[in-house]
Structures are given as structure tokens and as C-alpha cells.
C-alpha positions in Angstrom: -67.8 174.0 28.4 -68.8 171.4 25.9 -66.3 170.6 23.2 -66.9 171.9 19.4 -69.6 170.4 17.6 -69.9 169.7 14.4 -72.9 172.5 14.1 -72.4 176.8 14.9 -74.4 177.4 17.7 -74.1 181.0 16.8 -76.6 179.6 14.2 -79.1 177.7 15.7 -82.3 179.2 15.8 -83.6 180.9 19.6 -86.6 179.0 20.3 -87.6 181.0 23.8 -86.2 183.6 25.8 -86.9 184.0 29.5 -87.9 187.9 30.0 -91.2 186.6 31.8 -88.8 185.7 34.8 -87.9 188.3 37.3 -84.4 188.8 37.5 -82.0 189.3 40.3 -82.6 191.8 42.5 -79.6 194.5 42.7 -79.3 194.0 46.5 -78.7 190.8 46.3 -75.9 191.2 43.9 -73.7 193.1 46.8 -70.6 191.6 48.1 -72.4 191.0 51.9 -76.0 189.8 50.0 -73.8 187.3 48.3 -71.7 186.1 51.3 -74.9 185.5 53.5 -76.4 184.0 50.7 -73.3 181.2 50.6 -72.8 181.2 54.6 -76.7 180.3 55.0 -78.1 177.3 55.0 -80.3 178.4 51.5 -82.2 175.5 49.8 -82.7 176.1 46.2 -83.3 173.6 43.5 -80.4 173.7 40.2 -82.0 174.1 36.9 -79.4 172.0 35.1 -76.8 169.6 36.1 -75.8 167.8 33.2 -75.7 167.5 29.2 -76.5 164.4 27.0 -73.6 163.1 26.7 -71.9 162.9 23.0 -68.2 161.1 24.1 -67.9 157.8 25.5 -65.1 158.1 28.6 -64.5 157.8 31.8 -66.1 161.0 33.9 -63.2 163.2 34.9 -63.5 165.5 38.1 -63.2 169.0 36.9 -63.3 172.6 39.1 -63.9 176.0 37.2 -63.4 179.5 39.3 -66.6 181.9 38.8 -64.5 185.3 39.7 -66.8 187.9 40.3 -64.8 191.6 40.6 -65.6 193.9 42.8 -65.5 197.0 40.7 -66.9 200.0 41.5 -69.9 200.3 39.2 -70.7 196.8 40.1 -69.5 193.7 40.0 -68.4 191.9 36.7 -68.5 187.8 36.0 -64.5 187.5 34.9 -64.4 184.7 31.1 -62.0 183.3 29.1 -62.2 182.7 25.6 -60.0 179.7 24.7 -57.4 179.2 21.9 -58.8 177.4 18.9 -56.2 174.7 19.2 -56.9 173.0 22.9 -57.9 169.8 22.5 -61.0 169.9 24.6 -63.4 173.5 24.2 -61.5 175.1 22.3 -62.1 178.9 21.4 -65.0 178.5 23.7 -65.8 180.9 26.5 -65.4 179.8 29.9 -64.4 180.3 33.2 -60.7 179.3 34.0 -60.9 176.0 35.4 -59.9 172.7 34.3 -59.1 168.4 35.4 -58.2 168.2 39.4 -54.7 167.0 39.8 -54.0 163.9 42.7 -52.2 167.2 44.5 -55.1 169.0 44.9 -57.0 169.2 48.5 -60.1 169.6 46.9 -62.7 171.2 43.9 -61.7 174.8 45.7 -58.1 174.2 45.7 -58.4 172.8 41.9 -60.0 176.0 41.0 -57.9 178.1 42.8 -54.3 176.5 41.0 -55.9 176.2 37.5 -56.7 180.2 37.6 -53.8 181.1 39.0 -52.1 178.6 36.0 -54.8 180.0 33.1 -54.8 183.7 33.6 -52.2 184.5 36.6 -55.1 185.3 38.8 -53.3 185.3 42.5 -54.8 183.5 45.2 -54.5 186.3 47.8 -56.9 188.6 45.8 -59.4 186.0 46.0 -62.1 185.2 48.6 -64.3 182.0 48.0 -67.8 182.2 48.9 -68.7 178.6 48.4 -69.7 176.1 45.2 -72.4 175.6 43.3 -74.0 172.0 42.4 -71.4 169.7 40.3 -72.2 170.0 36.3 -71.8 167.3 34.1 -71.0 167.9 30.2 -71.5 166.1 27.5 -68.2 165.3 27.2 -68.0 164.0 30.5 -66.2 166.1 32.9 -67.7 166.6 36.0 -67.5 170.1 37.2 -67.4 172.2 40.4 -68.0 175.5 40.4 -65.9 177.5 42.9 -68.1 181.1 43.0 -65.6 183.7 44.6 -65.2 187.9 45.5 -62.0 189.0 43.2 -60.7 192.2 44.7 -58.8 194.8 42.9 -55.1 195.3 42.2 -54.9 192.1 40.5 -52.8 192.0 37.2 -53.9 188.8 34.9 -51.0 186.9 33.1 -52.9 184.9 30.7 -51.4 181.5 29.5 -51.1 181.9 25.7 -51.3 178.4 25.1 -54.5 177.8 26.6 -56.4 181.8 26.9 -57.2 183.9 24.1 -58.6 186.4 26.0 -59.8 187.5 29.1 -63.1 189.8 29.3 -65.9 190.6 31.8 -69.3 190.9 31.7 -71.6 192.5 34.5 -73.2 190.1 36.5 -76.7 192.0 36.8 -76.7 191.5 32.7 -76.3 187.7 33.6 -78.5 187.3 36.2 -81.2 189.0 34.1 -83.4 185.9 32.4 -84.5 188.3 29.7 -80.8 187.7 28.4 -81.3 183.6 28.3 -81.8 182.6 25.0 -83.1 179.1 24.7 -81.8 176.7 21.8 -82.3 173.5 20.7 -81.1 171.2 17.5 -81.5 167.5 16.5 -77.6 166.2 16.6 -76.2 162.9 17.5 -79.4 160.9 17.6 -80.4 163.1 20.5 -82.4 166.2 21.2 -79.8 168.9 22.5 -80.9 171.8 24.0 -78.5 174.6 26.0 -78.7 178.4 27.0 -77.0 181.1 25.3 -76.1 184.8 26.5 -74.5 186.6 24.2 -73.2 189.7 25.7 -72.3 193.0 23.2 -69.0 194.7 24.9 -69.1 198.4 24.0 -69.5 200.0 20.3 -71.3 196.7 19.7 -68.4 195.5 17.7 -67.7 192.2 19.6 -70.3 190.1 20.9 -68.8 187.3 23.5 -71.4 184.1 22.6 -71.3 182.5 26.2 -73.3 179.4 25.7 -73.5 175.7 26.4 -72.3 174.6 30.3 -71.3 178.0 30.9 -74.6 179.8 30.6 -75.5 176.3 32.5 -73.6 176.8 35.1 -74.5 181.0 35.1 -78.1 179.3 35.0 -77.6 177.9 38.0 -76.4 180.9 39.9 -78.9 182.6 38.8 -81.5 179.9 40.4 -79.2 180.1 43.4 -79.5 183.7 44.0 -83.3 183.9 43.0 -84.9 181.3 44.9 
């Protein structure tokens, strides 16, 4: 969720993967594992919590909704890919989520509307489990991530202004650290370094590039749940 740099990350060379990490057990990954896990009183230590920062502004409060779907094989991470013309992100992939609005109760509520605004996702299919540390971008929003069970029968009605598409990728694949690719480039006058996990949907003829504060803020779950 940083916004287009002047560089393709696509292209900048891995410099480490983290398949020496154990990954994610797949008992913890069940619906009840993962409401204990946000009902307890877990201490864990993030792994990031904010990008150099590349635009001077004012910080803006942001909320993004990490949907996990309970489908049957397992349960999937729901993304967006934005349009190429937002003015912030654009044609990045991220979770739906955006600026809280003076109306909003809170970061859960934020989440909640912006979804339900993004990609139609109704509020009565969705059960919040709780938040994850606020994460900071480089261009200066500050964002809470709202991690919540989506159950079936929902039908998405993706804003065509702002969505692109709407995908899923399992969440065992993304709490596996032997998918983290590490990066890092020279840019700005600063030393930049971010996650990537590029996931390969079927045939293998689309790869979804999740990087920057998304794979941050995936980073961070996976801490959550491994720790």
C-alpha cells in the first residue's frame, strides 16, 4: 500500500527468502485457532510497522479489512488489485480499505464501510476477530488492519472506479515464510527495503505481485500467529 514508484518492483532483484523459518502451523489457521488467538491476551512482537517515508504530509488515519473466507478447502486471504488511475496506489494489490471518515466509530467501523463501498462485501457476512498493530507507509497513512472470518453466500459488487479485481489467495501459502521474498534498492536518498509474495493463480498464467505494506502487514500476521 505504498504509492507507485518511479522503479518496477517486479524488477528488483530478491536479495533473501525466509524458507529457514517455520511456517504456520495448519491448526492454527482454523476459524476457532484464530478466534482464541485474537480473544487471548497473546504477546507477540510486529516485525514491521512503518516505511521510510518518501511524501511530505500530514499522517492520515487509514483502516484496511484483512477478509479471510472460510471456504471449504481452507481459508483464502480476499485482495484487490486497484485501477491504474487512483491517485494514491494505484493498480497495486491490497486489501479494501481506505482514509477514516469523521462518521466513523472507529478503525473497525472504517474498515467495515470502505469494503462494503470497494467491493460490496456486506457487513452481516463478516465476523471481526480483532486488529493488528497500526502500519505506517511511506506515504504517510497510518493504517489499521481489521483481520476478520468472511462467511459464504456473499456476492462482491466491486467499485469500478477504484477495484480492478478481486482475487484470493490461501492463507497457508501466505503464512509460509519460504514464500517472503526479501528486496531492497537505493531510491530517494534512502535505503528501501520491503517483502514481496508473488502468488501464481492456476495454469501459472497470472502471477498477483503482493508486495510493499501489504506483504507488511501479511508479515505481521504471520508474526502474530507464529509467535
Amino acid at each position: 500500500m505504498s504509492t507507485v514508484p518511479l522503479f518496477d518492483p517486479r524488477r528488483i532483484p530478491v536479495v533473501g527468502t525466509d524458507a529457514h523459518l517455520p511456517r504456520v502451523q495448519p491448526q492454527t489457521l482454523q476459524p476457532q485457532a484464530l478466534q482464541g488467538r485474537f480473544a487471548g491476551a497473546h504477546v507477540w512482537t510486529p516485525e514491521l510497522l512503518s516505511e521510510p517515508r518518501f511524501l511530505e504530509r500530514l499522517p492520515v488515519d487509514a483502516a484496511v479489512l484483512v477478509p479471510l473466507v472460510l471456504r471449504d478447502a481452507g481459508l483464502t486471504v480476499l485482495l484487490t488489485e486497484r485501477t491504474a488511475e487512483l491517485s494514491s496506489h494505484s493498480g497495486q494489490i491490497a486489501f479494501p480499505g481506505g482514509k477514516k471518515d469523521p462518521q466513523d466509530a472507529d478503525s473497525v467501523a472504517a474498515a467495515l464501510r470502505e469494503a462494503e463501498e470497494e467491493i460490496g462485501l456486506q457487513r452481516a457476512f463478516v465476523d471481526v476477530l480483532g486488529s493488528l498493530p497500526v502500519y505506517t507507509t511511506g506515504t504517510g497513512f497510518m493504517v489499521t488492519p481489521v483481520v476478520a472470518l468472511v462467511r459464504m453466500g456473499f456476492a462482491l459488487q466491486p467499485n469500478p472506479h477504484e477495484v480492478a479485481d478481486v482475487f484470493e489467495v490461501p492463507l497457508d501459502f501466505l503464512m509460509d515464510p519460504a514464500n517472503h521474498r526479501r528486496h531492497a534498492v537505493d531510491w530517494a536518498g534512502a535505503r528501501r527495503e520491503w517483502f514481496s509474495m508473488p502468488y501464481v493463480e492456476g495454469e501459472g498464467t497470472v502471477e498477483r505481485f503482493i508486495w510493499g505494506a501489504t506483504a507488511g502487514m501479511l508479515r505481521n500476521l504471520y508474526r502474530f500467529l507464529l509467535d
